[in-house]
ChimeraX commands (.cxc) that place a marker at each C-alpha (Angstrom):
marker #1 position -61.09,19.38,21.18 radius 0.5
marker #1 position -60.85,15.70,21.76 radius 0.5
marker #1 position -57.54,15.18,20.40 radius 0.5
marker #1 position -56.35,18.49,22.76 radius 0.5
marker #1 position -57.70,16.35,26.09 radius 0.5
marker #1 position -56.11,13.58,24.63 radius 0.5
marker #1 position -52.91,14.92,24.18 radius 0.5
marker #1 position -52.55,16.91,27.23 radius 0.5
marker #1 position -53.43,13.63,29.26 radius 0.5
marker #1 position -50.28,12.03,27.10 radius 0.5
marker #1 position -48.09,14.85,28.05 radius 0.5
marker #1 position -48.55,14.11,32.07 radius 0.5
marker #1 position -46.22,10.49,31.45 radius 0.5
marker #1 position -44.01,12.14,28.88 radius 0.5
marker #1 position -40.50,11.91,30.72 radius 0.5
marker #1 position -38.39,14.87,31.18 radius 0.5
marker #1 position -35.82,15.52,28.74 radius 0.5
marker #1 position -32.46,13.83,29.35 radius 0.5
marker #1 position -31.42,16.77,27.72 radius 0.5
marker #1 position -32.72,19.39,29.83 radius 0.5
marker #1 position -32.15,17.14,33.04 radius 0.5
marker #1 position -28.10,16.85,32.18 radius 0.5
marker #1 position -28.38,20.83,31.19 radius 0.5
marker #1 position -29.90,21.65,35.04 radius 0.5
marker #1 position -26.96,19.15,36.69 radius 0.5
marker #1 position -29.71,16.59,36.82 radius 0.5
marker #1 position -27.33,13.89,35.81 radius 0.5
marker #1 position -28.63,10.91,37.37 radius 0.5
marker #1 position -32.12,11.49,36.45 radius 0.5
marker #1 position -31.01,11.65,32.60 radius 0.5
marker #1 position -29.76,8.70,32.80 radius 0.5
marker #1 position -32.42,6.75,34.34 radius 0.5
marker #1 position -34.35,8.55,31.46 radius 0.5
marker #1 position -31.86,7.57,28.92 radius 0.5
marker #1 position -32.47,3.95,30.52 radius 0.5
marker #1 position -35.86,4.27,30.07 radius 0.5
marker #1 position -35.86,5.35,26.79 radius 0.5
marker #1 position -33.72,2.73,25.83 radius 0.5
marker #1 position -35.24,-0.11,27.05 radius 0.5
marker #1 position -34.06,-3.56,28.95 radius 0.5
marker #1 position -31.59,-4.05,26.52 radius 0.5
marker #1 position -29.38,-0.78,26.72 radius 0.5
marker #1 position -25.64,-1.03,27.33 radius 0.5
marker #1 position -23.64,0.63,29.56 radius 0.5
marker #1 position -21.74,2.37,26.65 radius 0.5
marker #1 position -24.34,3.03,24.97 radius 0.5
marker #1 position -25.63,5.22,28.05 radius 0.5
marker #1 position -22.53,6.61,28.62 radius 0.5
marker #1 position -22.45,7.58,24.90 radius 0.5
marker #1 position -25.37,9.35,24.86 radius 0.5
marker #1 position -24.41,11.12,28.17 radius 0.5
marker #1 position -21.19,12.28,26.71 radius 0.5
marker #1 position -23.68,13.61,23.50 radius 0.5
marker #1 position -25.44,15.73,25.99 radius 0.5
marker #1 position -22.24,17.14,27.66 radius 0.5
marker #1 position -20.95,18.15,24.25 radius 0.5
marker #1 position -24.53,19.55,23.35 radius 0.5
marker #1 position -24.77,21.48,26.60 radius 0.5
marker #1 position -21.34,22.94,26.16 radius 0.5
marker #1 position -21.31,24.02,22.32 radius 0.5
marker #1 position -24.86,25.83,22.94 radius 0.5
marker #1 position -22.77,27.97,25.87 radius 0.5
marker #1 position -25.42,27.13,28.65 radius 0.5
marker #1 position -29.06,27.81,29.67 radius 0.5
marker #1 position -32.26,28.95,28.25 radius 0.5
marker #1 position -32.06,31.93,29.78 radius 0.5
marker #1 position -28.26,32.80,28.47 radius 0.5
marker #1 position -29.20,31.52,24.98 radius 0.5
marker #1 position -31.98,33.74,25.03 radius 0.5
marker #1 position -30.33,36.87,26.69 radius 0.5
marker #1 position -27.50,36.03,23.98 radius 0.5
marker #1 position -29.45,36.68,21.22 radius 0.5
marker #1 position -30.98,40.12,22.48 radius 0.5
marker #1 position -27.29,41.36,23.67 radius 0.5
marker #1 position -24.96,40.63,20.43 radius 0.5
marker #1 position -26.65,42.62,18.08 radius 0.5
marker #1 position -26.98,45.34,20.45 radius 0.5
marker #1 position -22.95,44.95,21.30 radius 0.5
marker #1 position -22.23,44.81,17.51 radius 0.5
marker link #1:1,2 radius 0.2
marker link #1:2,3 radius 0.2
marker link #1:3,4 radius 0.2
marker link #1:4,5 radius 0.2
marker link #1:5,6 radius 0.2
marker link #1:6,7 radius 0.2
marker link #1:7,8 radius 0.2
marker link #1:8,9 radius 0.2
marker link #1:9,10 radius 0.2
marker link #1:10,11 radius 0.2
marker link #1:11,12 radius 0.2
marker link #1:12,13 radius 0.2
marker link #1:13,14 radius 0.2
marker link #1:14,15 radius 0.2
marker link #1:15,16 radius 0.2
marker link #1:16,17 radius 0.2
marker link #1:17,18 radius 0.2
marker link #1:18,19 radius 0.2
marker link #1:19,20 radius 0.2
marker link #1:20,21 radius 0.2
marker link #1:21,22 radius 0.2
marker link #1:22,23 radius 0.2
marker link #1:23,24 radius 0.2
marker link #1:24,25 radius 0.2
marker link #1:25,26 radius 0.2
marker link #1:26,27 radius 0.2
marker link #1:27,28 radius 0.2
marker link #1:28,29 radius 0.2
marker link #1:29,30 radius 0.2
marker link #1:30,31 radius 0.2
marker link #1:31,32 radius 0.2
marker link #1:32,33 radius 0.2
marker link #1:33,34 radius 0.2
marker link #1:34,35 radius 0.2
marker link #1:35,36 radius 0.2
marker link #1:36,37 radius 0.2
marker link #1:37,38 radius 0.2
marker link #1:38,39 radius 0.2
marker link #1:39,40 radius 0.2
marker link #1:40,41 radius 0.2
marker link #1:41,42 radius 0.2
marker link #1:42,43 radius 0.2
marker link #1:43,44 radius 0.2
marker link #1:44,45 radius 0.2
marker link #1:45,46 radius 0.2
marker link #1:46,47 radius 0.2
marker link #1:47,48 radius 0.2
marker link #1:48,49 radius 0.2
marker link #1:49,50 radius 0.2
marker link #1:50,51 radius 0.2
marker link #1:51,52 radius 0.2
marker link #1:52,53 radius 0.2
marker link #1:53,54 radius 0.2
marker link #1:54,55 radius 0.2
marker link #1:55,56 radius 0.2
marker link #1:56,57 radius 0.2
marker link #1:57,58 radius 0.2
marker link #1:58,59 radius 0.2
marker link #1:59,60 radius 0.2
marker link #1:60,61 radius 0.2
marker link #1:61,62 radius 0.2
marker link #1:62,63 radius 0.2
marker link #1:63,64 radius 0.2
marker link #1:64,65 radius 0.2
marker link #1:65,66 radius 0.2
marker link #1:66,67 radius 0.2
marker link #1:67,68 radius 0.2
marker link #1:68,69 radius 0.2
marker link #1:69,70 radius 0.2
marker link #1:70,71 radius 0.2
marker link #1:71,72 radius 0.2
marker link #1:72,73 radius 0.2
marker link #1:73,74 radius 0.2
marker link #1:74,75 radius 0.2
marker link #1:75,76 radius 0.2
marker link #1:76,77 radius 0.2
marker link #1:77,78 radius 0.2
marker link #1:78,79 radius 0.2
view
């Protein structure tokens, strides 16, 4: 029970995910994430790289939770 108090204290200065920031047209805030992540001695093109990964993440999984999840209820009931 220790660890559990431990661990949900942790979570509070977890940052977001860059992911899920990009995904909900929180660009800037990914980035400073990204930044963050990082550390002082990130490159510019080595944020924009990863900000480019997320764009081609976002687009090949065809959008949010919610039409992920809706996807996967409605095709085999289409089919």
């Amino acid at each position: 029970d220790d660890m559990a108090a431990i661990q949900l204290v942790g979570f509070l200065f977890l940052p977001e995910s860059p992911r899920w920031l990009a995904q909900n047209g929180r660009k800037e805030e990914a980035r400073a994430v990204i930044l963050k992540l990082r550390g002082v001695k990130a490159t510019a093109e080595q944020v924009a790289d990863d900000m480019a990964s997320l764009d081609e993440l976002n687009k090949s999984e065809g959008g949010s939770l919610y039409e992920q999840l809706t996807k996967v209820w409605r095709d085999p009931v289409l089919t």
